[in-house]
C-alpha positions, -999 to +999 in steps of 0.1 A: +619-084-751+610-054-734+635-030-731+653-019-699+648+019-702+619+036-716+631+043-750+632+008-773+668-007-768+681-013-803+712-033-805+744-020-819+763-031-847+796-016-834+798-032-802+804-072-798+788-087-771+752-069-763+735-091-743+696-102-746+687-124-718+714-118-689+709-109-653+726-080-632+719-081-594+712-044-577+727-042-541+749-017-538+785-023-530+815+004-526+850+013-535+870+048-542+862+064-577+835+070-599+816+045-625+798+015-628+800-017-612+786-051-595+796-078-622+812-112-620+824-143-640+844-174-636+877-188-648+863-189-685+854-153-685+815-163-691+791-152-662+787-173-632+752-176-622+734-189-589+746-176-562+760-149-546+792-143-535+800-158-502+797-132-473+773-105-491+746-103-467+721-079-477+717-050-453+677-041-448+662-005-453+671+021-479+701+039-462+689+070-454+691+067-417+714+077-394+703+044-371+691+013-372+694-017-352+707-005-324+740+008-348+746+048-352+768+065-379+787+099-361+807+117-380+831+137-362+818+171-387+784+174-414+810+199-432+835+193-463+858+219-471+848+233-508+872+224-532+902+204-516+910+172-505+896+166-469+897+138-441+864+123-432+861+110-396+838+092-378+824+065-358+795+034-358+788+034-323+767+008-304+749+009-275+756+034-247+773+054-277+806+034-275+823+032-300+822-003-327+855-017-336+846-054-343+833-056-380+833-085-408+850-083-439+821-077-470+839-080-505+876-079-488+868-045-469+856-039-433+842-008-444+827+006-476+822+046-478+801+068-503+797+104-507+777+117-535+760+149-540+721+157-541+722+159-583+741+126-581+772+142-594+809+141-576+806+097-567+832+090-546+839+053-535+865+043-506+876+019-480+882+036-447+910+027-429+899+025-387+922+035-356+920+014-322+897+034-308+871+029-337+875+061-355+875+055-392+895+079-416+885+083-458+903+104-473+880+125-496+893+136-530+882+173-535+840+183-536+818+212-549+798+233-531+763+218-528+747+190-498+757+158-499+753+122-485+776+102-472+770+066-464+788+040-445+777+001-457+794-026-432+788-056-409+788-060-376+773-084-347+745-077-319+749-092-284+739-120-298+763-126-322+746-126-354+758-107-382+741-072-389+747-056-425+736-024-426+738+012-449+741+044-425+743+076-439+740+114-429+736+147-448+771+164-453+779+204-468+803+216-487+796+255-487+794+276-514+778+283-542+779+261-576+755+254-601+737+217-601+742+192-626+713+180-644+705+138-645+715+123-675+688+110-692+682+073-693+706+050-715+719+014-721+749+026-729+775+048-714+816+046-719+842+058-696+887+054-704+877+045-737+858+017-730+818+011-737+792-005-713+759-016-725+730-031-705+706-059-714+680-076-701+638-068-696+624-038-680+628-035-642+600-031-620+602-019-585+606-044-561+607-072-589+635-094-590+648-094-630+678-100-651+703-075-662+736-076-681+766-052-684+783-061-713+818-047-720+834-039-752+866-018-762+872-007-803+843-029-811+859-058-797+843-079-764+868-069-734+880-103-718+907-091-694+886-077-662+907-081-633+894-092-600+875-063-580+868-063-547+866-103-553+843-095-583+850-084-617+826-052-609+815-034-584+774-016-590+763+009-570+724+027-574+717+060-560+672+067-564+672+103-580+645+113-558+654+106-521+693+092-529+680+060-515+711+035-521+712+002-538+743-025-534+745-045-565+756-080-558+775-099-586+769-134-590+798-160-579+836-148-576+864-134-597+896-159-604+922-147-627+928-115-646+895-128-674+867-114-669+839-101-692+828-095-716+793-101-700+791-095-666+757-110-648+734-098-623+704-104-604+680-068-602+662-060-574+657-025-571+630-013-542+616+025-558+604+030-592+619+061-610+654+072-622+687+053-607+723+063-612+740+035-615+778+035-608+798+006-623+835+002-609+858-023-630+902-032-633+925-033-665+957-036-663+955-023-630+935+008-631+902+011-620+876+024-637+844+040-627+815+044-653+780+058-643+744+055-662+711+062-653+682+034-652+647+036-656+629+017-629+588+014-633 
């Protein structure tokens, strides 16, 4: 099989439940912390396969614009304070720049945030919460110096009434100076809160639709209690190393009962060949994990 990065994947004797054949879909979706995430199973804990979850609409484009469709992401500031917690404001505004306050639910949340930093270090993942007049409010945890992006992913309607997922984002500083943190090289492994995650499946190609697994394992032994996420078991993430072009990874199906893993499924679709950082967001015992990796694309 070939392997997903571009050094042979070998398979590891110390952790139960690599995956060969499995299928991981790259959209990106959001939350508030750091790691990977985007997987799903089904009441037996094995991976549901098929379909998407009900609701995910894919939004179009890349995220890098400000616009699109008629939709406009203002932030009330482009500044972050350096080194202490901040409140982000802004708005999605419509047409005649007023301000958006009708918006769908995607994956239990009106309104998924990112900020992560041009080295694709300091992730952060939340859920806005929005005032009457359509301001929206995420409370940043503290950043480094260095330029940022911050991204907005949600769904709204046109005059028409039909649904319009989209990815917004705008440039953001934090002043100062600090030193930038190089990529992590690619891996099919990577462990965060003492647990392991290990990826499976063929190469990816860019633009290619293939199959990619995260597999979860914990002392050597295949994890089986994954609590529901976001209606998932996993929340994935993909940030392009060269232009932070975003990715939403859909999971296949949704979560029921606290018994997910070990293998969680997806579907890969990633648009840009190069390097990825993947972040992989996942629950135990009620803490959320975020884990992060970076993918090869071709």
């Amino acid at each position: 099989m070939p392997s997903l990065l571009r050094k042979p994947f070998r398979r590891s004797t110390t952790l139960i439940g690599v995956v060969t054949a499995a299928g991981l879909l790259v959209t990106a979706c959001s939350g508030n912390d750091s790691g990977m995430s985007g997987m799903d199973h089904g009441t037996s804990g094995a991976p549901v396969s098929g379909q998407d979850m009900p609701g995910m609409a894919m939004p179009a484009g890349d995220g890098l614009a400000a616009e699109s469709a008629g939709f406009r992401f203002a932030p009330e500031t482009t500044s972050l304070p350096a080194g202490q917690p901040s409140a982000f404001r802004f708005r999605i505004t419509g047409a005649g720049g007023a301000a958006v306050t009708a918006f769908q639910p995607e994956q239990t949340k009106l309104m998924h945030f990112y900020l992560i930093r041009t080295d694709l270090s300091g992730f952060q993942h939340l859920h806005p919460v929005m005032a009457a007049d359509g301001t929206w409010t995420a409370d940043l945890a503290a950043a480094q110096p260095g330029t940022y992006r911050a991204y907005t992913q949600f769904t709204t309607k046109d005059s028409a009434g039909k649904d319009v997922p989209l990815v917004l984002s705008r440039q953001v500083t934090v002043p100062g100076d600090a030193p930038g943190t190089p990529l992590p090289a690619a891996s099919a492994m990577t462990t965060v809160d003492g647990y392991t995650l290990t990826l499976g499946g063929d190469k990816l190609m860019a633009g290619m639709s293939h199959e990619l697994t995260v597999t979860v394992s914990k002392d050597g032994k295949p994890v089986t209690d994954l609590q529901p996420y976001l209606d998932t078991y996993a929340h994935l993430t993909g940030f392009h190393a060269g232009d932070q072009a975003f990715a939403h990874l859909h999971p296949h199906g949704k979560a029921e009962g606290d018994h997910g893993g070990p293998a969680l499924k997806f579907e890969a679709t990633l648009p840009k060949a190069g390097d990825w950082r993947l972040f992989v967001q996942f629950q135990t015992g009620g803490v959320l994990h975020t884990a992060a990796v970076t993918l090869a694309v071709g």
